[in-house]
Biopython code that builds the backbone (N, CA, C, O; Angstrom):
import numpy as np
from Bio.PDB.StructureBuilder import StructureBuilder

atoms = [
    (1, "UNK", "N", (0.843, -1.166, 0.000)),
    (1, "UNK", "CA", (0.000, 0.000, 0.000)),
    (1, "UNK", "C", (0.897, 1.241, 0.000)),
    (1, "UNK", "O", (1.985, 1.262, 0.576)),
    (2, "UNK", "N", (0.495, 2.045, -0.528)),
    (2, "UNK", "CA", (1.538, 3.118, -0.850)),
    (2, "UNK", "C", (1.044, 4.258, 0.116)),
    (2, "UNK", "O", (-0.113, 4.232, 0.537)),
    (3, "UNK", "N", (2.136, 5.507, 0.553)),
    (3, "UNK", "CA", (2.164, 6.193, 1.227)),
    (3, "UNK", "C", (0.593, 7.537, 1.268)),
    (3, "UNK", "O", (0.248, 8.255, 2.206)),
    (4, "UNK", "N", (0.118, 7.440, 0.176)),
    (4, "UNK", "CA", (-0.765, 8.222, -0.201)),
    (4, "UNK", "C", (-2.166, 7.639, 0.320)),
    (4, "UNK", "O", (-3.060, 8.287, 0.864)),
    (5, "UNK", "N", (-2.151, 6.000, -0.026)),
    (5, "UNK", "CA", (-3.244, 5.733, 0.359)),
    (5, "UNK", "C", (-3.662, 5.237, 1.985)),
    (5, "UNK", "O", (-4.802, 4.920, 2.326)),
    (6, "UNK", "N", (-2.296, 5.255, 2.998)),
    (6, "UNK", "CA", (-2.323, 5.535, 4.171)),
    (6, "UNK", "C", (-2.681, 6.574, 5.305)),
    (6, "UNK", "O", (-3.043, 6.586, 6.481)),
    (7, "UNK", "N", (-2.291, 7.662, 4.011)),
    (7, "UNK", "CA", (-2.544, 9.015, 4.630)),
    (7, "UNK", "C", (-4.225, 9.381, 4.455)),
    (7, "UNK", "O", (-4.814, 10.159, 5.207)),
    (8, "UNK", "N", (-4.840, 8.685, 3.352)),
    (8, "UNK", "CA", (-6.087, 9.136, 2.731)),
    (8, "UNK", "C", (-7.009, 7.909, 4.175)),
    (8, "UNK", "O", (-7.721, 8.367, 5.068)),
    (9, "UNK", "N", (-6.832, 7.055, 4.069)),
    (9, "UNK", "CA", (-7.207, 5.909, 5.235)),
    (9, "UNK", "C", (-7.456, 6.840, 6.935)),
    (9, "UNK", "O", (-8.358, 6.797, 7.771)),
    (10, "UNK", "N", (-6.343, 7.505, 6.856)),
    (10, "UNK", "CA", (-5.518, 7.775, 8.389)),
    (10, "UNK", "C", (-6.695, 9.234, 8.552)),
    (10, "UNK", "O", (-7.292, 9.582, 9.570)),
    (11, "UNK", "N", (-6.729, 9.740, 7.446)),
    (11, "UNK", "CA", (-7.610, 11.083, 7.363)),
    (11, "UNK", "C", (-9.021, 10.559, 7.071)),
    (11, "UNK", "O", (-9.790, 11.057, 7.893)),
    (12, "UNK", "N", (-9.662, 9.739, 6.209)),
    (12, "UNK", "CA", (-11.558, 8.964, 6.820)),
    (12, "UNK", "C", (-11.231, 8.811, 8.088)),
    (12, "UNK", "O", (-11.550, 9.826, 8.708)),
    (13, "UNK", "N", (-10.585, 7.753, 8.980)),
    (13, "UNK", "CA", (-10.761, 7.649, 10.351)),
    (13, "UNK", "C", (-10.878, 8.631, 11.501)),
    (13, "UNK", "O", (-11.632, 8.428, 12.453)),
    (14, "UNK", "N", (-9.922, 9.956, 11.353)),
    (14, "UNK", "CA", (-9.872, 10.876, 11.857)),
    (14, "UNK", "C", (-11.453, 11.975, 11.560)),
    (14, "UNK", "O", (-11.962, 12.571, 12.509)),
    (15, "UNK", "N", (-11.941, 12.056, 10.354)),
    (15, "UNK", "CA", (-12.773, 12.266, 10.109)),
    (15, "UNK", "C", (-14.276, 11.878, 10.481)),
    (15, "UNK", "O", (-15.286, 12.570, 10.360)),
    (16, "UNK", "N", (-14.160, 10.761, 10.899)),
    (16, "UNK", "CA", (-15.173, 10.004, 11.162)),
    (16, "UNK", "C", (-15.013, 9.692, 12.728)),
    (16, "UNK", "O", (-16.043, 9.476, 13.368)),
    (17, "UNK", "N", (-13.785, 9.659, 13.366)),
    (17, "UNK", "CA", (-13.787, 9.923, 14.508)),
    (17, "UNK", "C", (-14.422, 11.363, 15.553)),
    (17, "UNK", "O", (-14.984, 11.459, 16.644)),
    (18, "UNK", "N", (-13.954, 12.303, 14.504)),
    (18, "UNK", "CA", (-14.348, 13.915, 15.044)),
    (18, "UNK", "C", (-16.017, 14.264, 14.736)),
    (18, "UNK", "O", (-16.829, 15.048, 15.229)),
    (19, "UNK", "N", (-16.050, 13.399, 13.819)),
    (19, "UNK", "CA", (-18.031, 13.317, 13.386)),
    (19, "UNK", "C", (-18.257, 12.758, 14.664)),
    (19, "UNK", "O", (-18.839, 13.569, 15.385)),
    (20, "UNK", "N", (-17.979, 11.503, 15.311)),
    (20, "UNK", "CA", (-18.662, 11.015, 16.297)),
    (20, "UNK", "C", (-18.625, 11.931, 17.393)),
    (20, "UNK", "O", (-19.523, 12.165, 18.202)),
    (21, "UNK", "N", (-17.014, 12.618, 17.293)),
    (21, "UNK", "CA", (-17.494, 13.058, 19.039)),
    (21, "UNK", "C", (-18.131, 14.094, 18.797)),
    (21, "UNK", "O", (-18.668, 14.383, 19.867)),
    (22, "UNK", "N", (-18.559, 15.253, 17.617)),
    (22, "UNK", "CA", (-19.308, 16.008, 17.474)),
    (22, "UNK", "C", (-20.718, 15.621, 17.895)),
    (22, "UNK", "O", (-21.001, 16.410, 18.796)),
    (23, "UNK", "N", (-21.347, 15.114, 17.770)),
    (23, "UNK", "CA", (-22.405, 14.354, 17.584)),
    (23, "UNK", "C", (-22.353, 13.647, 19.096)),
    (23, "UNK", "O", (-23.559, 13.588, 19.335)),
    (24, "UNK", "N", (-21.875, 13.237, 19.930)),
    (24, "UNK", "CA", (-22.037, 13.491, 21.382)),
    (24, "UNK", "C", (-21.511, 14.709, 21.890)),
    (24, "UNK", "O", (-21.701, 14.815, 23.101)),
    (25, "UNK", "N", (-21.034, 15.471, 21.472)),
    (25, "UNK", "CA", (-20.920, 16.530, 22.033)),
    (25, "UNK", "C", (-22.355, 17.150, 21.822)),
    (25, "UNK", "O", (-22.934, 17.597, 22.812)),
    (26, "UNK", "N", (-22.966, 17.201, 20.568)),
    (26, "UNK", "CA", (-24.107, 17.766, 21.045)),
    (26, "UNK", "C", (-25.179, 17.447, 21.196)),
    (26, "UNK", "O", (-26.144, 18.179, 20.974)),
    (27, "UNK", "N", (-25.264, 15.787, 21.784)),
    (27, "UNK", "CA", (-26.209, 15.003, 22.428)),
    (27, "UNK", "C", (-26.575, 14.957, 23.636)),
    (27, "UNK", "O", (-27.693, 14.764, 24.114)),
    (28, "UNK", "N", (-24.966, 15.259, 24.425)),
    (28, "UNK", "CA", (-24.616, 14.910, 25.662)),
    (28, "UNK", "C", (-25.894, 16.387, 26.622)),
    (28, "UNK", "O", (-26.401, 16.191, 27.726)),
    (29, "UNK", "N", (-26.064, 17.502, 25.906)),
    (29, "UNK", "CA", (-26.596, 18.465, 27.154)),
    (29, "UNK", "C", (-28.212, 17.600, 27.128)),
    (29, "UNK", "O", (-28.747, 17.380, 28.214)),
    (30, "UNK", "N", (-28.710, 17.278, 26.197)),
    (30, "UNK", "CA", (-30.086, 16.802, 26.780)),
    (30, "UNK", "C", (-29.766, 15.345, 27.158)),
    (30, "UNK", "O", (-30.847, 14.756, 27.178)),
    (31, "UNK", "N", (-28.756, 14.491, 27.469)),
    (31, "UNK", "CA", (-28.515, 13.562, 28.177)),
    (31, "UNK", "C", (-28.713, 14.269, 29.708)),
    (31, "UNK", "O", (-29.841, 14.233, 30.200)),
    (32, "UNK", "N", (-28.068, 14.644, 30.143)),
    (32, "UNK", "CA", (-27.922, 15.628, 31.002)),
    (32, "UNK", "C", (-29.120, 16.312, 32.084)),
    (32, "UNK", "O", (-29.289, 16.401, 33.301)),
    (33, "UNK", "N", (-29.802, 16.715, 30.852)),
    (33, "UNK", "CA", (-31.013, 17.193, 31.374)),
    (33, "UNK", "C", (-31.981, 16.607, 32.112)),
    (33, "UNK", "O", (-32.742, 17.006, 32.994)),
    (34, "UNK", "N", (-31.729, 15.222, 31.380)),
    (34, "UNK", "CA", (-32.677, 14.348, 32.189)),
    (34, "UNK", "C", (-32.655, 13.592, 33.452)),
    (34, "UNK", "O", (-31.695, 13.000, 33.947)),
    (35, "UNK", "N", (-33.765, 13.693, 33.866)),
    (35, "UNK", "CA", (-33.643, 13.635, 35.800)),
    (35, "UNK", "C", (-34.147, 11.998, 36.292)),
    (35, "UNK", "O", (-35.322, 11.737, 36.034)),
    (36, "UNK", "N", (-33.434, 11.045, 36.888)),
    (36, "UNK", "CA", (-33.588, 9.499, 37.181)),
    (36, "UNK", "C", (-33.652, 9.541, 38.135)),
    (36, "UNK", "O", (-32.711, 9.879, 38.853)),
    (37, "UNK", "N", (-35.350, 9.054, 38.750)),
    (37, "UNK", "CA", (-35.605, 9.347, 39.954)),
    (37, "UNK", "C", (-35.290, 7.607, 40.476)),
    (37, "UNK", "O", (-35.541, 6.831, 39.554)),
    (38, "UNK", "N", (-34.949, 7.123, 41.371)),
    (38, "UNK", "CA", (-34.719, 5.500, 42.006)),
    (38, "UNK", "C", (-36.508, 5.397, 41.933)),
    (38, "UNK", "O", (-37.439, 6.200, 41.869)),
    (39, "UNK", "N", (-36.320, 3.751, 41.992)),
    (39, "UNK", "CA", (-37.256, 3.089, 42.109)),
    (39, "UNK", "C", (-37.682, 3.511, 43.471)),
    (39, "UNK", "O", (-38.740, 4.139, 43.422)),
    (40, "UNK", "N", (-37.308, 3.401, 44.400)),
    (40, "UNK", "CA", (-37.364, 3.379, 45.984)),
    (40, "UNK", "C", (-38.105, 4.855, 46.247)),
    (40, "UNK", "O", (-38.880, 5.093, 47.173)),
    (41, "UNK", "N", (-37.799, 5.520, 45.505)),
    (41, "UNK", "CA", (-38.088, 7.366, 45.813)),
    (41, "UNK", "C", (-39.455, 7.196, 45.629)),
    (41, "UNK", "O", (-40.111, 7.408, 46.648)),
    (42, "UNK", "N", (-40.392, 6.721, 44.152)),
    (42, "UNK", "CA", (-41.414, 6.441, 43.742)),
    (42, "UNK", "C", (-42.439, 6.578, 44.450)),
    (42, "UNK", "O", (-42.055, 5.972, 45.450)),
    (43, "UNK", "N", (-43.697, 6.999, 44.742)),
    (43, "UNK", "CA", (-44.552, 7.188, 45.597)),
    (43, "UNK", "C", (-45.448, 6.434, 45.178)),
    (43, "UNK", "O", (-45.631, 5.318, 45.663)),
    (44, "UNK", "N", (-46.360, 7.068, 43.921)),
    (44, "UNK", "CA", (-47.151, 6.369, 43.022)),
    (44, "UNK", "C", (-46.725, 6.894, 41.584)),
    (44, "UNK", "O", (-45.930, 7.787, 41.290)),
    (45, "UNK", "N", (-47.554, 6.006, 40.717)),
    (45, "UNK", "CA", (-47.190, 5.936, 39.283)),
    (45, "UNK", "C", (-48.160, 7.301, 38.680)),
    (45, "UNK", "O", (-49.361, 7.404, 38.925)),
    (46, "UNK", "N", (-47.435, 8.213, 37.923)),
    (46, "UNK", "CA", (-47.897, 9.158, 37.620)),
    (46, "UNK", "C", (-49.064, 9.015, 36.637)),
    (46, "UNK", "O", (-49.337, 8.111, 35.847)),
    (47, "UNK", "N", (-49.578, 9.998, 36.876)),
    (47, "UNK", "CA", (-50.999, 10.097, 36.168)),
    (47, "UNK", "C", (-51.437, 10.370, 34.940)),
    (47, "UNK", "O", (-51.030, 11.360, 34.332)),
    (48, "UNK", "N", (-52.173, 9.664, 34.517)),
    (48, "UNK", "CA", (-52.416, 9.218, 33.188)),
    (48, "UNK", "C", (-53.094, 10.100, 32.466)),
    (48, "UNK", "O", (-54.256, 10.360, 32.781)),
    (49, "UNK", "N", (-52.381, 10.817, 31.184)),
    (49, "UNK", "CA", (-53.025, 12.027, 30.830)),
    (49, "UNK", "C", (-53.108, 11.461, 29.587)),
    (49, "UNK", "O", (-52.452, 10.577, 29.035)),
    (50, "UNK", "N", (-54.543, 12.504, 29.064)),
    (50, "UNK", "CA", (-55.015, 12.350, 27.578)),
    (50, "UNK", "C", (-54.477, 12.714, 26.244)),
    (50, "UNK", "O", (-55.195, 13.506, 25.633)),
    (51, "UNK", "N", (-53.393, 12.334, 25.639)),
    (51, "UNK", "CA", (-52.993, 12.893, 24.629)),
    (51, "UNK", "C", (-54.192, 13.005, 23.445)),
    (51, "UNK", "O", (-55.219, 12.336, 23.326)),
    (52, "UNK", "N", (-53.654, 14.137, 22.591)),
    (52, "UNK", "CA", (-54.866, 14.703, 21.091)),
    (52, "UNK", "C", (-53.592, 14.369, 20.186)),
    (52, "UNK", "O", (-52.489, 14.307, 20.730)),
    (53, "UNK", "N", (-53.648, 14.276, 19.602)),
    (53, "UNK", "CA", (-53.118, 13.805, 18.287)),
    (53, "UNK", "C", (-53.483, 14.889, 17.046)),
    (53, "UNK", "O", (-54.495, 14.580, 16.417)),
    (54, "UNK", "N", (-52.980, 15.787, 16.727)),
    (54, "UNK", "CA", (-53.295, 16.764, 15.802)),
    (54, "UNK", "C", (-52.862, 15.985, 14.297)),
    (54, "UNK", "O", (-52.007, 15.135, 14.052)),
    (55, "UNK", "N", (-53.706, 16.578, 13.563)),
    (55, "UNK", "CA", (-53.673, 15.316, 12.342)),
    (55, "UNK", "C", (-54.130, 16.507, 10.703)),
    (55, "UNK", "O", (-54.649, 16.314, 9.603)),
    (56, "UNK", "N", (-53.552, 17.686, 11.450)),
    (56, "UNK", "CA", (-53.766, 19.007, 10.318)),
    (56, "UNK", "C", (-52.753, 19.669, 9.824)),
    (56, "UNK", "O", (-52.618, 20.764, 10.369)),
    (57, "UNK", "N", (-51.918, 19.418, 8.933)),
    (57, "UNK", "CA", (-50.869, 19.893, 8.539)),
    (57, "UNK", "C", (-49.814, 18.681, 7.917)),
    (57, "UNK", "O", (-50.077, 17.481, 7.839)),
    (58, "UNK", "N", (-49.058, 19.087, 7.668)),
    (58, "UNK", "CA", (-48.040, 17.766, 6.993)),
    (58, "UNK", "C", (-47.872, 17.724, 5.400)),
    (58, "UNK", "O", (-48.411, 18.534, 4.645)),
    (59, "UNK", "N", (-47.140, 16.784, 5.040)),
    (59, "UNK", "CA", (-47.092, 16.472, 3.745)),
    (59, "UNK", "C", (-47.999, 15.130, 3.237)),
    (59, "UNK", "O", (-47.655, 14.089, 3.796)),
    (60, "UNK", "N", (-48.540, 15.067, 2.760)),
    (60, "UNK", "CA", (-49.425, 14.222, 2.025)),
    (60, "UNK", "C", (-48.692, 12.568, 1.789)),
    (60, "UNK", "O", (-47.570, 13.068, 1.716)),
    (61, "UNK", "N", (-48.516, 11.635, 1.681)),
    (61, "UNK", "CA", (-47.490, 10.363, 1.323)),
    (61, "UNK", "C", (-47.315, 10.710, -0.103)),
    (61, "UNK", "O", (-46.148, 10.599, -0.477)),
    (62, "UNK", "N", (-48.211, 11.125, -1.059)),
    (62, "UNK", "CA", (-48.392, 10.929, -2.535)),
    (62, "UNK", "C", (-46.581, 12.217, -2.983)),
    (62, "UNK", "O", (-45.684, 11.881, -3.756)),
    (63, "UNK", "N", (-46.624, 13.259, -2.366)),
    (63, "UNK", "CA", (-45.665, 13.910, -2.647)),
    (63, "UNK", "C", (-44.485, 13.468, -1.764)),
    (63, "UNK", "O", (-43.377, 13.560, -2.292)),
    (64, "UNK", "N", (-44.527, 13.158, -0.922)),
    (64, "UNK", "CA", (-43.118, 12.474, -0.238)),
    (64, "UNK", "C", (-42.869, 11.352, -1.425)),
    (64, "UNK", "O", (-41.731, 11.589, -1.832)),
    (65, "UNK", "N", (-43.303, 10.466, -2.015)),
    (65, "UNK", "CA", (-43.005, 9.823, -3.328)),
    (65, "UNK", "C", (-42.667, 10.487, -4.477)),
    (65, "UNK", "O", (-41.708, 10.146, -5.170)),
    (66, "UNK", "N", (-43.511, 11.574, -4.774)),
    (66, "UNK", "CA", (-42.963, 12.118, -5.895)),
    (66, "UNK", "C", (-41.841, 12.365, -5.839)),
    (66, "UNK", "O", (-41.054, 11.825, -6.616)),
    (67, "UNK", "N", (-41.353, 13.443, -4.704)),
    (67, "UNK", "CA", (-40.044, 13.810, -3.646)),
    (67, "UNK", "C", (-39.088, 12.978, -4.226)),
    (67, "UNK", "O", (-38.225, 13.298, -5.043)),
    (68, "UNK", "N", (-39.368, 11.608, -3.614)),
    (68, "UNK", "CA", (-38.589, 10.361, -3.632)),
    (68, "UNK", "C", (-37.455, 9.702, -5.268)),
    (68, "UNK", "O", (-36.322, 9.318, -5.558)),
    (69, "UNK", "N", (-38.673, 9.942, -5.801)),
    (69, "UNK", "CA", (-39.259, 9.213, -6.966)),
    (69, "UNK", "C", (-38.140, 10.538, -7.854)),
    (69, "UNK", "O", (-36.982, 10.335, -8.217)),
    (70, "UNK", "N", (-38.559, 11.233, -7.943)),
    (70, "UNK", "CA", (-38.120, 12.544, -8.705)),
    (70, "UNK", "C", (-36.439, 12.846, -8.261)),
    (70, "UNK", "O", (-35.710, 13.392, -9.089)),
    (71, "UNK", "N", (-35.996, 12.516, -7.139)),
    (71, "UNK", "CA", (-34.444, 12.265, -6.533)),
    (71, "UNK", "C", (-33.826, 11.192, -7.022)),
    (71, "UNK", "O", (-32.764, 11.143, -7.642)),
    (72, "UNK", "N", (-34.735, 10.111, -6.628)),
    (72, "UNK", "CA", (-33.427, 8.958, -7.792)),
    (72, "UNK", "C", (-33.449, 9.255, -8.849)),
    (72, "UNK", "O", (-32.358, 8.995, -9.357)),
    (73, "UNK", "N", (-34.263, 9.778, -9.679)),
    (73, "UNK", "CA", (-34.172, 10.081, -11.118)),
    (73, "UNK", "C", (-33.678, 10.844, -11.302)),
    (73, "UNK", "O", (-33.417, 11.007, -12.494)),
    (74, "UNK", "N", (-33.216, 11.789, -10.418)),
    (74, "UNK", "CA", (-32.362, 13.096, -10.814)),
    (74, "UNK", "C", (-31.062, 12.497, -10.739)),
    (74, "UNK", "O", (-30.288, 12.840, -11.633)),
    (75, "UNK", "N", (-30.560, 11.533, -9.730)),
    (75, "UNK", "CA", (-29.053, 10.809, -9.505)),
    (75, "UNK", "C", (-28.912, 10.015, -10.483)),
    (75, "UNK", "O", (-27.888, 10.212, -11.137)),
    (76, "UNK", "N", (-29.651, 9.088, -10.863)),
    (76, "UNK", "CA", (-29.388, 8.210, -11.678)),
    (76, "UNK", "C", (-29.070, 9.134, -13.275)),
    (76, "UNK", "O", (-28.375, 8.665, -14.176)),
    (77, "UNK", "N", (-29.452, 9.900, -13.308)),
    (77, "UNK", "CA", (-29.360, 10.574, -14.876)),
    (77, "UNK", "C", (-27.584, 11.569, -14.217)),
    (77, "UNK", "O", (-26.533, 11.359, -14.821)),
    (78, "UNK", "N", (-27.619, 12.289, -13.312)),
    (78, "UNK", "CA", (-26.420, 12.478, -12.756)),
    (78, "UNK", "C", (-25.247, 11.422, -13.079)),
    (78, "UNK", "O", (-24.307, 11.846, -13.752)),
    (79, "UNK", "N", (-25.228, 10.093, -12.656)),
    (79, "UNK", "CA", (-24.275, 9.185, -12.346)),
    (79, "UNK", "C", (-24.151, 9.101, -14.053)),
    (79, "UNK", "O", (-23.005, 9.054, -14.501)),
    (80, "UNK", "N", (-25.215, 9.084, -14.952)),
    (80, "UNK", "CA", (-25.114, 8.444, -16.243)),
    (80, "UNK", "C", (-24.277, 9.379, -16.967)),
    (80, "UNK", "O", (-23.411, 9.022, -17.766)),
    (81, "UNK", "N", (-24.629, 10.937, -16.590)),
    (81, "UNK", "CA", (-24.196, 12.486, -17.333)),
    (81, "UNK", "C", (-22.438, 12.195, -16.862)),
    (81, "UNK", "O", (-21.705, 11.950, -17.820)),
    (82, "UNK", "N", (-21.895, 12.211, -15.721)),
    (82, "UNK", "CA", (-20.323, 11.889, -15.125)),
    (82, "UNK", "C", (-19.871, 10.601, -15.936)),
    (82, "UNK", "O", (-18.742, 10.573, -16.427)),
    (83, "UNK", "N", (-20.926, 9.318, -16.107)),
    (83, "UNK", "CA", (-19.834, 7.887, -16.111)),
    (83, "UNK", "C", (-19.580, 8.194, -17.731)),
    (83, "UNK", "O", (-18.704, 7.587, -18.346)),
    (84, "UNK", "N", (-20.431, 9.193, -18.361)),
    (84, "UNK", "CA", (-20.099, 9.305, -19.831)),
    (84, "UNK", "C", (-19.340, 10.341, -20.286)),
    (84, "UNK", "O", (-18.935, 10.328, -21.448)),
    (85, "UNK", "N", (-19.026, 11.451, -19.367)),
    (85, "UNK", "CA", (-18.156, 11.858, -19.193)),
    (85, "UNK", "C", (-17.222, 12.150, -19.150)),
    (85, "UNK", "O", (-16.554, 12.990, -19.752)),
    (86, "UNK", "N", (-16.963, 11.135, -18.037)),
    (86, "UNK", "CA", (-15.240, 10.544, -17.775)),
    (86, "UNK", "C", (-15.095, 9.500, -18.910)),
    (86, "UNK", "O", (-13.928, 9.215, -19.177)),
    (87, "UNK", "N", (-16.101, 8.846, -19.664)),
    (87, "UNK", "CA", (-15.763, 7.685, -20.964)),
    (87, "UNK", "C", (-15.149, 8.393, -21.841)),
    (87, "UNK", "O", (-14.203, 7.991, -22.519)),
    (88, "UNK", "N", (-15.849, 9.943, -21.904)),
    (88, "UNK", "CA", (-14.805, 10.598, -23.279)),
    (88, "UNK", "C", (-13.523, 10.991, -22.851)),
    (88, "UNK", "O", (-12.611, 11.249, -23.637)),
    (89, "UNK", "N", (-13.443, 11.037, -21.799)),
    (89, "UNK", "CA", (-12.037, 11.961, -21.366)),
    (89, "UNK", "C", (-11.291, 10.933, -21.227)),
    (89, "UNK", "O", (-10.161, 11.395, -21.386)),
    (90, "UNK", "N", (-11.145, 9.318, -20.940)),
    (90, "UNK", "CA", (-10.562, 8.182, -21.296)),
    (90, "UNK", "C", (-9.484, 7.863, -22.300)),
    (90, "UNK", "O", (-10.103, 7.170, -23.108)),
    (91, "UNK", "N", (-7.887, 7.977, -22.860)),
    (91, "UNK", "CA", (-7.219, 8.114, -23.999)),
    (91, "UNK", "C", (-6.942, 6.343, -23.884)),
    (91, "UNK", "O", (-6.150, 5.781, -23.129)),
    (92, "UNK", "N", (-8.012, 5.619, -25.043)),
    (92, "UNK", "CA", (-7.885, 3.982, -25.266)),
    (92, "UNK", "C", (-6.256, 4.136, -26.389)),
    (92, "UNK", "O", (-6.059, 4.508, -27.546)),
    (93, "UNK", "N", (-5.262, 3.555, -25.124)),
    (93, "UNK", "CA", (-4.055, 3.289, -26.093)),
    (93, "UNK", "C", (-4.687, 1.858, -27.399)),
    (93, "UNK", "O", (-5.401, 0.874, -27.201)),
    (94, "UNK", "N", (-4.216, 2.221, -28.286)),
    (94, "UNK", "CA", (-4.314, 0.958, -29.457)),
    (94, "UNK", "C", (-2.724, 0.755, -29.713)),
    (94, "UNK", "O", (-1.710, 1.382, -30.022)),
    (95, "UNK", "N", (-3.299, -0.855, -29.297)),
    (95, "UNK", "CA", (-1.348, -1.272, -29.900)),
    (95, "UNK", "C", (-1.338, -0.860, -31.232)),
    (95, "UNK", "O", (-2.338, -0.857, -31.950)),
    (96, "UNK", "N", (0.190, -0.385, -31.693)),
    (96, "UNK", "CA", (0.218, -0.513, -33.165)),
    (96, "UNK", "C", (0.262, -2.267, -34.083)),
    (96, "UNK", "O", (0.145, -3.408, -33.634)),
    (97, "UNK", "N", (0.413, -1.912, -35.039)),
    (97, "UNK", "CA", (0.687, -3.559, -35.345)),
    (97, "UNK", "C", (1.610, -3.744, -36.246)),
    (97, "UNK", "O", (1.926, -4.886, -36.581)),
]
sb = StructureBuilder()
sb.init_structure("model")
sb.init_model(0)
sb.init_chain("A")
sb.init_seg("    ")
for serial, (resi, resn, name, xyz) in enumerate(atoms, 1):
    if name == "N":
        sb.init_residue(resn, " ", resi, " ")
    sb.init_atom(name, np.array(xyz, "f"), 0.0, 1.0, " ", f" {name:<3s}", serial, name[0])
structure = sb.get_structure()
């Protein structure tokens, strides 16, 4: 393995190391926040309230598909526009004969 592709290895890990602790770093204050009362402390089991469920607003499923639907098709024509691309910019040596 050559020196380049050690360094490229050594820099994803580091990269992906500093993503993680980002990402508890800013998990950790509402870890924090939250309060663990012992079993033993417990008096009685708290009281049972009525949730409503609001059901007015949102996106529809039919356009989260289109959404969907309309993104791979935009990548897939992407990946096709680059892989043909890079096919012309390709110099095919031909042996002489």
């Amino acid at each position: 393995m050559n020196t380049i592709r050690r360094i490229h290895r050594l820099a994803g890990l580091l990269a992906a190391s500093a993503a993680a602790l980002l990402v508890l770093a800013a998990a950790s204050p509402a870890m924090a926040s939250t309060a663990l009362i012992p079993y033993y402390e417990r008096s009685a089991p708290p009281a049972q309230t009525l949730i409503h469920t609001m059901t007015a607003g949102g996106m529809p499923g039919w356009q989260i598909t289109l959404i969907a639907v309309a993104a791979a098709a935009l990548s897939a024509i992407l990946a096709v526009a680059a892989d043909r691309a890079r096919a012309t910019r390709r110099h095919i040596a031909v042996p002489s004969a």
